[in-house]
N, C-alpha and C positions, 0 to 999 in steps of 0.2 A: 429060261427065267423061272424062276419060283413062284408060286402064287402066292397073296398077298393072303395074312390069317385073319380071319375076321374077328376083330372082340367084342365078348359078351359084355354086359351089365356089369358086371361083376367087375373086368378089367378096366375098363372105364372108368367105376365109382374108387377104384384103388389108384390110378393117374390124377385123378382131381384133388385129393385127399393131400391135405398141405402138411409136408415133413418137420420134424421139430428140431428146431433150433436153424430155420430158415430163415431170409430177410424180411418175409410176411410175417411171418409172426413176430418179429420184431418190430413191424409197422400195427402191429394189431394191440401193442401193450400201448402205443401213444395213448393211446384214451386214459389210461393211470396215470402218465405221466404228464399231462392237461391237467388234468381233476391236480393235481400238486403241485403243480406251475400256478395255477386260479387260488388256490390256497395260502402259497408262499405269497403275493400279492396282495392277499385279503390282509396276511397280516402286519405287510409292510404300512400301507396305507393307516392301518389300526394304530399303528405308532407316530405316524405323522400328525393323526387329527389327534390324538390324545399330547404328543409332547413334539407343537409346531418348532420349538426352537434349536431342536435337533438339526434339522436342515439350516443350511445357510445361504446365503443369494448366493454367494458364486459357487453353491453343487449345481446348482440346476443348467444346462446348457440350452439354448433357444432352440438349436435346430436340431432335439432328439425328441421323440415322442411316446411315451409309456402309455398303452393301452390301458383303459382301466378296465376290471372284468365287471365290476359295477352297471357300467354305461355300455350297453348291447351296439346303442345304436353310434358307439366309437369305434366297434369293435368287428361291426358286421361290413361287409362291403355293398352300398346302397345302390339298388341297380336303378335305371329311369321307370316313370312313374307307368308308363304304356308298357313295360316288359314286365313288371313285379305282377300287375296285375293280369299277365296272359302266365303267365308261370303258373299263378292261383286256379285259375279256372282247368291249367290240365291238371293239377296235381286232383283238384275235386272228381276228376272223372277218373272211370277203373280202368285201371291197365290191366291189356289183354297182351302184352308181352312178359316174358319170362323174368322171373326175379332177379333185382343186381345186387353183384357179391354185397353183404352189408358189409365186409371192412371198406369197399370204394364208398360207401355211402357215408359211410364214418368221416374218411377222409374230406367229402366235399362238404359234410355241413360244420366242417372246424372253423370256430372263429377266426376270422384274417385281419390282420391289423392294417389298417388305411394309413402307407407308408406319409409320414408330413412333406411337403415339397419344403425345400431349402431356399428360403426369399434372402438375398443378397439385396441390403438394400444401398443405393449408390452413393460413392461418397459424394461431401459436398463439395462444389465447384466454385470457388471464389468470382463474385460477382464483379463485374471491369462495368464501370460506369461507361455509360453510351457517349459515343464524340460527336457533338452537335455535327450535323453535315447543311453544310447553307446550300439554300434553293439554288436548282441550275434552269431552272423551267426560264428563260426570262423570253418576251416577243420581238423577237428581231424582223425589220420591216426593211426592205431594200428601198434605201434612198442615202440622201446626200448628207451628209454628215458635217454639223455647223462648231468648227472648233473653237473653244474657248481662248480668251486672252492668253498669250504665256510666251510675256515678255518678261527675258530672265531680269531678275529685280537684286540680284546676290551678290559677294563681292567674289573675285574671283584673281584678285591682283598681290602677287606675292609681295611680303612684309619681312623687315626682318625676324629674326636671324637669318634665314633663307635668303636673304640678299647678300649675306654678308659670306656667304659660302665659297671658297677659292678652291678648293683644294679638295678629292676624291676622303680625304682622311677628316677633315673638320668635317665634313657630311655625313660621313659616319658615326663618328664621336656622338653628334647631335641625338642619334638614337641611340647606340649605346654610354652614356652621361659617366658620370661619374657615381651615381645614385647608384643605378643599376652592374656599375661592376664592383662597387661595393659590397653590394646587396649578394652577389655570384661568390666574392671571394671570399663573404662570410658564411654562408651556409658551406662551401668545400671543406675550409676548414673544420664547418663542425662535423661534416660528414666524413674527416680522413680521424678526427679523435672518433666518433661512433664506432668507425671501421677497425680500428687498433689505437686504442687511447696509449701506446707505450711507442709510438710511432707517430707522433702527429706530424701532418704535413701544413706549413703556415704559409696560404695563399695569400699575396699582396695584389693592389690594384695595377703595380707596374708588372709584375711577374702575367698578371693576366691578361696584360695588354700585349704583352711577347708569346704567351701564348694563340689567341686568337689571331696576331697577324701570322706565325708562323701556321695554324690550320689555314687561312685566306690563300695561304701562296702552296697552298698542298695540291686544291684544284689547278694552279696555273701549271706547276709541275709534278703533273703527276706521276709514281713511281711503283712498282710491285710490291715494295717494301718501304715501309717509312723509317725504316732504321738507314735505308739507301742516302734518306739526305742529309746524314752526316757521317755518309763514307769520305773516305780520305781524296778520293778520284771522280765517284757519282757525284757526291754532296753539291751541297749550294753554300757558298761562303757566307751568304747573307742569315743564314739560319743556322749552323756553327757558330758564326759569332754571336749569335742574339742568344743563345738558350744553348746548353747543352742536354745531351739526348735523355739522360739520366733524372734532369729536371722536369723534360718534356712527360716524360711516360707517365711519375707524379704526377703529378697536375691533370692528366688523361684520366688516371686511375680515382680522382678524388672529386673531378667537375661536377657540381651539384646547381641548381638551382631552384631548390624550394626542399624543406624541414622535411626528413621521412617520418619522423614523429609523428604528424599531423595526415600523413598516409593512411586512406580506409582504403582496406582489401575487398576484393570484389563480393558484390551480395549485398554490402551494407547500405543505407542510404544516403545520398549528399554524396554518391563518389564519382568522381572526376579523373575520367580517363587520362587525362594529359596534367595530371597534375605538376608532374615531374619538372615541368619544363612550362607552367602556369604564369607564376611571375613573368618570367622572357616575356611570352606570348603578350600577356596586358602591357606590360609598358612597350614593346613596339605598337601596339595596336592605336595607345593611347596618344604616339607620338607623330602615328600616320594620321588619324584622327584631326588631328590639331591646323593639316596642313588648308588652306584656302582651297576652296574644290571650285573645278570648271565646271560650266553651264553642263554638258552631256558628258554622263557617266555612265558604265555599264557594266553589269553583275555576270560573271563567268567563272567557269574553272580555270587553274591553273596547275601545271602536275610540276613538282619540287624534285626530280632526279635522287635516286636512291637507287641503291641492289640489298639495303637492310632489307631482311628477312623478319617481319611485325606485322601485329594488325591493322597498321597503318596504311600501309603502305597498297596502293590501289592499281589498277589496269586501264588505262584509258586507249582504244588503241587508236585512235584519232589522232594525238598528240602526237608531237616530236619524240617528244621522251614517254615511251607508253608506262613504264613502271615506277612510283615511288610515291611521293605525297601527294594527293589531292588539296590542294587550295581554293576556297571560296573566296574568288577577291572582287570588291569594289573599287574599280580604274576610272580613269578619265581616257577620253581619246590619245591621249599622250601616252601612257601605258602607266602612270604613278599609280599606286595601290592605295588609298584613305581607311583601308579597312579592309580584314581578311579572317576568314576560319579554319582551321585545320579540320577536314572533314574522316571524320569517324565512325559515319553508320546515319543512316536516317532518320534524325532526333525530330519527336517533338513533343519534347517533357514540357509538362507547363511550368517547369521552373523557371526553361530559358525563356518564358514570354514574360513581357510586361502586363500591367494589371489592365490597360488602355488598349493591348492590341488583340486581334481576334486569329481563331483558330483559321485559318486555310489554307491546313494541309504541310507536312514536312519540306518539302519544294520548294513551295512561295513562302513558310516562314523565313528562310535564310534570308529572301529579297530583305522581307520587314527589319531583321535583325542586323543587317549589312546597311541597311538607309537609316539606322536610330541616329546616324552624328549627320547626315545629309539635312542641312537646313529648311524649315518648314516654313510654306506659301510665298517662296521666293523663285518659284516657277522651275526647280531644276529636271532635268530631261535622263531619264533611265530605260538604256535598254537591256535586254534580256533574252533568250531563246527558248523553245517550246518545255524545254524542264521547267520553270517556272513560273510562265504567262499562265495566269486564270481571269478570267473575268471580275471575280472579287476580290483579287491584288489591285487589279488595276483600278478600281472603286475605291480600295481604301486607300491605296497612296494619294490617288486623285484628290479627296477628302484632307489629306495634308499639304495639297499642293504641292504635288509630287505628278511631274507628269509621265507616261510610261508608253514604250513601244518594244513590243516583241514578238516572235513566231509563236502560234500556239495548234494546238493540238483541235481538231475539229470535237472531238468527244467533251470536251473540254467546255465547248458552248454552249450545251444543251442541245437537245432535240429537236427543237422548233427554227433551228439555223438550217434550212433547207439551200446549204450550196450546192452546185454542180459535181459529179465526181469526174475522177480523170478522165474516166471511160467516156462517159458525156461529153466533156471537151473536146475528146479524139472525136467523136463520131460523128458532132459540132463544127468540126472544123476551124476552131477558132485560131486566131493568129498570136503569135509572143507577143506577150505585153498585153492581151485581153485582162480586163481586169472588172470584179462586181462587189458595189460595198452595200452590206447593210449596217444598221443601228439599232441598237436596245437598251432601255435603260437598268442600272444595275446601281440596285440601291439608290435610287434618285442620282446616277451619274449617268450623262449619256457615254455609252463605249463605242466604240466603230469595229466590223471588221470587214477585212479588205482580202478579197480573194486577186491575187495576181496570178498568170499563170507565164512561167517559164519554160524551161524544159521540162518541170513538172508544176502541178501546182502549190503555189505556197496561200497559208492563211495568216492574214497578219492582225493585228487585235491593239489598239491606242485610246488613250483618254484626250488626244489632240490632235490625234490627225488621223483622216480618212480617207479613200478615191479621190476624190477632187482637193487641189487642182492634180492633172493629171500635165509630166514634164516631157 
């Protein structure tokens, strides 16, 4: 191994000795070229206050910040008040360590510009007025529950025309009129001139009438192909002779019922999902409407059988038919319909409410809106199932003499409804058909509810009947 040389003074002070046209000495002219940065700035500003109109509101941008050399203390980075002042007290005392390079001294006492933070400020959130929500707090006390009068007082005895009905085809007429296929074969046609005014197709009311029963007997037989039922061999004679195919497809291609003119596309407001098929809809409604209602009636779904592919078209899988339309309909025991809505989604625009009727929720509006033609303080009897039941449905029908019985939901009662849970039952040992009612009043209505226990337990909730008597 070599020995290591020792160097003198000399070689040393020629190692330390900074080379020219190194990247120090290029760090060592910044100080010239500050001193001309702070000058070039003096003289911008000099032009701004002597001629303001130079600048205009949109040069300036919010989130950039130009140091001014003016203002030290924009320029300096301000440390806390307990460090500024322990920095001061060592600088006042003498250093007994070795000098530091002045180009690093240079470098640390260069003005630093106190970068601006970038405030984003949020945009504004459209304010949705608050939906009243009515008290649930109410005191339910376990006791015996004193039902009011409700001795049906209404007529319920069919009149003509409906006496006078023979025939599966006059019973039909009667809602489809002659109004209404008027009304069908005159929008087609305007809808086959819309569609190709060099083509018009002229729907009449007998043409429509062959129509319609020829769809009716499509369900009886149904085929793969609907061109099958006027093959020569598949066909049905009865539908060959009534309409040929050529007529039929027409008339398919052009069925309108209601003005596309008067069509608002989605977004806008007033728009009406079902417009298309509106008209229909009212006058059945208004025809079931019309009919004399029995004492007990009751609000449920009913699913319409479809494989359309739409936003209609719903899942129920409870039903017979799990897939196609949902219907809201008011029945009687009998199964007759007085009233019904094609359900859409769960509305509750205060368009569809009356000025008289109160907010309680999407659920129990439908009850409200499905009993507007249910005649008032003539004692009729509506039931219902836990979709529905609230305790201030049942209040306000009551209030129109409207009396009501359905399944409801324990949350549904408020808090202060201290029933039993199943668990308790089981562990109680109680026997089927144990059953416990209490009473609350809601809104100045006494309401009942009635815990029965089956194979599980149910909760039941009436404005006229409670526990006793017990059958």
């Amino acid at each position: 191994m070599s020995r290591r040389k020792n160097l003198n003074s000399d070689d040393i002070q020629q190692f330390l000795e900074i080379p020219s046209g190194s990247e120090d000495d290029l760090e060592l002219s910044d100080e010239h070229s500050d001193d001309d940065l702070i000058r070039i700035q003096d003289l911008v500003l000099n032009e701004v206050e002597t001629c303001p109109e130079v600048l205009q509101d949109d040069f300036f941008d919010e989130n950039v910040s130009i140091p001014s050399p003016r203002s030290s203390s924009s320029m300096l980075v301000i440390q806390p008040t307990s460090s500024s002042s322990n920095t001061a007290n060592v600088a006042s005392q003498p250093s007994t360590s070795r000098q530091v390079n002045p180009r690093s001294s240079r470098v640390a006492s260069r003005p630093q510009a106190v970068p601006t933070p970038r405030i984003i400020s949020p945009s504004p959130q459209p304010v949705r007025p608050a939906r009243p929500k009515p008290k649930r707090e109410y005191i339910w006390r376990k006791m015996d529950f004193q039902p009011p009068d409700t001795t049906f007082t209404g007529v319920d005895v069919l009149e003509q025309p409906y006496t006078t009905f023979e025939t599966p085809l006059q019973y039909f007429l009667h809602f489809f009129d002659d109004d209404l296929l008027d009304h069908i074969a005159e929008e087609s046609t305007k809808y086959s001139i819309q569609k190709d005014c060099s083509k018009p197709v002229l729907v009449t009311n007998t043409e429509l009438k062959k129509y319609l029963g020829i769809c009716l007997l499509l369900g009886l037989v149904p085929q793969p192909n609907i061109r099958m039922l006027w093959n020569s061999i598949l066909g049905i004679p009865l539908i060959i002779e009534t309409m040929t195919l050529g007529n039929f497809e027409k008339l398919r291609s052009v069925i309108h019922f209601n003005d596309n003119i008067n069509y608002k596309p989605r977004g806008e407001p007033g728009r009406d999902r079902l417009f298309r098929i509106r008209p229909l809809l009212e006058t059945l409604r208004k025809k079931c409407q019309a009919v004399p209602k029995r004492e007990t009636l009751s609000v449920d779904e009913q699913m319409c059988a479809t494989k359309a592919c739409n936003f209609l078209r719903q899942y129920l899988p409870n039903k017979p038919h799990k897939w196609g339309y949902k219907l809201l309909v008011l029945c009687d025991d009998k199964g007759f319909a007085y009233d019904f809505e094609i359900y859409f989604g769960a509305e509750n625009d205060p368009e569809l409410r009356l000025p008289d009727e109160c907010v309680l929720g999407a659920s129990s509006n439908i009850v409200v809106r499905l009993c507007r033609s249910v005649p008032r303080n003539q004692n009729y009897k509506i039931f219902f199932d836990n979709y529905y039941t609230s305790p201030e449905l049942i209040s306000y029908l009551a209030k129109k003499g409207i009396h009501t019985l359905g399944t409801v939901n324990k949350g549904r009662m408020g808090m202060t409804l201290k029933m039993p849970s199943q668990k308790e039952l089981t562990a109680a040992k109680r026997p089927r058909g144990y059953s416990e009612g209490w009473v609350a009043t809601v809104d100045a209505v006494p309401v009942s509810a009635v815990l029965w226990l089956d194979s599980k337990s149910v909760v039941l909730a009436s404005s006229f009947v409670g526990e006793q008597p017990k059958y």
